[in-house]
C-alpha angles and dihedrals in degrees: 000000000000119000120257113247124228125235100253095052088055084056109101112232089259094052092043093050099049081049091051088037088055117076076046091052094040087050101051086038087058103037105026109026100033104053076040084069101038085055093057095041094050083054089068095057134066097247123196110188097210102036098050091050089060093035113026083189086063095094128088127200110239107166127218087348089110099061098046094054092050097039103032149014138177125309097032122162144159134243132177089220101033088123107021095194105040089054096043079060103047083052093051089059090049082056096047097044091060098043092051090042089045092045087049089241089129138021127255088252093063093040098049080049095044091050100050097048088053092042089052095044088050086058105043092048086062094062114092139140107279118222092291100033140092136184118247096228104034081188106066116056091054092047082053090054094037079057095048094046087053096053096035080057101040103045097058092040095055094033093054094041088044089048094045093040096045087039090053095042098046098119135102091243129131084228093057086041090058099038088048088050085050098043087050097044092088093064098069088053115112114237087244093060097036091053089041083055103047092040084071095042083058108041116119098229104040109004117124089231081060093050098054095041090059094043089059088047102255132119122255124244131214098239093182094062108028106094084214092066104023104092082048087056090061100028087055101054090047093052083048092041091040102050097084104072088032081056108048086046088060086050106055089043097051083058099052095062113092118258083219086067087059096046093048085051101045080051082076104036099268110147151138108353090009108054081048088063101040105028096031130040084035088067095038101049084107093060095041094056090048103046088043084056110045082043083049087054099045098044086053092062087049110146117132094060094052095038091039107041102026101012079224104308171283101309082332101310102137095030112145138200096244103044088051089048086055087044101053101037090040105034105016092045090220098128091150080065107044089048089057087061100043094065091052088053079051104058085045088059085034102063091039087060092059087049088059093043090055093053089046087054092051117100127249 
């Protein structure tokens, strides 16, 4: 007699993997696209925290109002060189992204990426109150900068160590062993820890930057309150905080480039710096442009160090998107607003993550 088969083996192999697919996709519909749209949803109403939790009826559906009086206000107009330097930037990056796609350094994917963020920058950078204007949130729009500068310093700042460090410890030594274990040690570190840390690096009386700065005869600074040295306290510890993944990236990639690359190199002299420019970041450029862009997406959601370290200033300084989303939606109550501006964090990381899957999607 044959033997009876069960259900699951008369399943085909598209019908077994969405069963097996499903507790995950119930899961991240429930969790993860259903407060998404909530969130937008909330954005269209005139929200009021406390009164809605008392009276679910409070609310009142505004439409877009929300994002107008966050975005926008009366006697707006656009310059091409509203922010010179903003824009000469933004061009720059227009520049750069058609020399490095010409050259072959990066994909059309990355460079189509590259061009319309600086395109884009170079747009909304235009856009200012005219003489008789104003905007309607004076806030916003500087927290939205103060979050760009962060991740325009910190970026750079975790992308080249990483590179240095994973490029110097790339041997199969105990010593490198040791030094990569201690490198990566700080990222297991919790924000409150690493702030609580570096706020006593930093502090003017006993703090080891103080120290150093009166050993070499100069006076210390209270990098937590000048509004001159305040960005740099919080950029510094999350360069510090951040290089351990970064890191670990550069590594595995850097191992994954041939020796026989390096001898035919070193064939025609090419050694030492030059075979790093020419062997290796060639051959790294994936990586780079990876790890650049999932660094890109988690600075932008940046908040402990700034409410932690600076509470947000001084006078606003450090003032970040994502605190002054928590602030207005938990202080201020306004979570019609916050959500408002939550959705518009969200299209910045959004259009970062399809950079990175169209780098994911380039051949070798």
């Amino acid at each position: 007699m044959a033997s009876k088969r069960s259900p699951l083996s008369r399943l085909s192999q598209a019908q077994s993997a969405a069963l097996l697919l499903l507790p995950f996709l119930a899961t991240y519909a429930l969790f993860l696209v259903y407060p998404f749209f909530r969130g937008v949803w909330i954005s269209l109403h005139d929200w009021n925290l406390l009164e809605v939790a008392f009276n679910p009826d409070a609310k009142e559906f505004v439409g877009a109002r929300n994002y107008v009086r966050v975005m926008w206000g009366r006697g707006i107009e656009w310059s091409a060189w509203a922010r010179p330097g903003l824009q000469l930037f933004a061009l720059a990056g227009l520049v750069l992204a058609a020399i490095l796609h010409a050259t072959r350094r990066i994909g059309r994917g990355p460079a189509i990426g590259l061009a319309a963020a600086a395109l884009l920058l170079f747009v909304v950078a235009g856009i200012h109150a005219g003489e008789e204007g104003r905007w309607y949130d004076r806030r916003f729009w500087p927290t939205v900068g103060n979050t760009i500068l962060f991740v325009a310093l910190t970026v750079p700042g975790v992308t080249i160590s990483a590179l240095v460090l994973a490029a110097a410890m790339n041997r199969e030594t105990r010593a490198m062993s040791v030094l990569r274990t201690l490198f990566f040690l700080s990222q297991v570190l919790s924000v409150t820890v690493v702030t609580l840390i570096w706020q006593i690096m930093f502090s003017p009386r006993q703090g080891l930057v103080a120290n150093i700065t009166e050993l070499t005869g100069g006076s210390p600074v209270n990098w937590l309150t000048d509004e001159r040295f305040a960005m740099a306290a919080i950029v510094i510890p999350t360069i510090w905080w951040s290089l351990g993944i970064a890191m670990i990236l550069f590594l595995a990639g850097l191992q994954d480039i041939s020796r026989d690359l390096y001898e035919a190199g070193a064939l025609d002299h090419a050694t030492g710096a030059k075979a790093f420019w020419y062997i290796t970041l060639p051959n790294l450029k994936r990586t780079i442009t990876v790890v650049i862009v999932l660094q890109i997406i988690l600075h932008f959601q940046v908040f402990g160090q700034s409410h932690l370290m600076t509470q947000g200033g001084p006078n606003d300084e450090t003032q970040v998107l994502v605190r002054y989303i928590y602030q207005t939606a938990f202080r201020d109550s306004e979570l019609g607003r916050a959500s408002a501006m939550a959705v518009f964090l969200f299209l910045i990381i959004g259009a970062f993550s399809v950079v990175q899957f169209l780098v994911g999607r380039e051949k070798d």
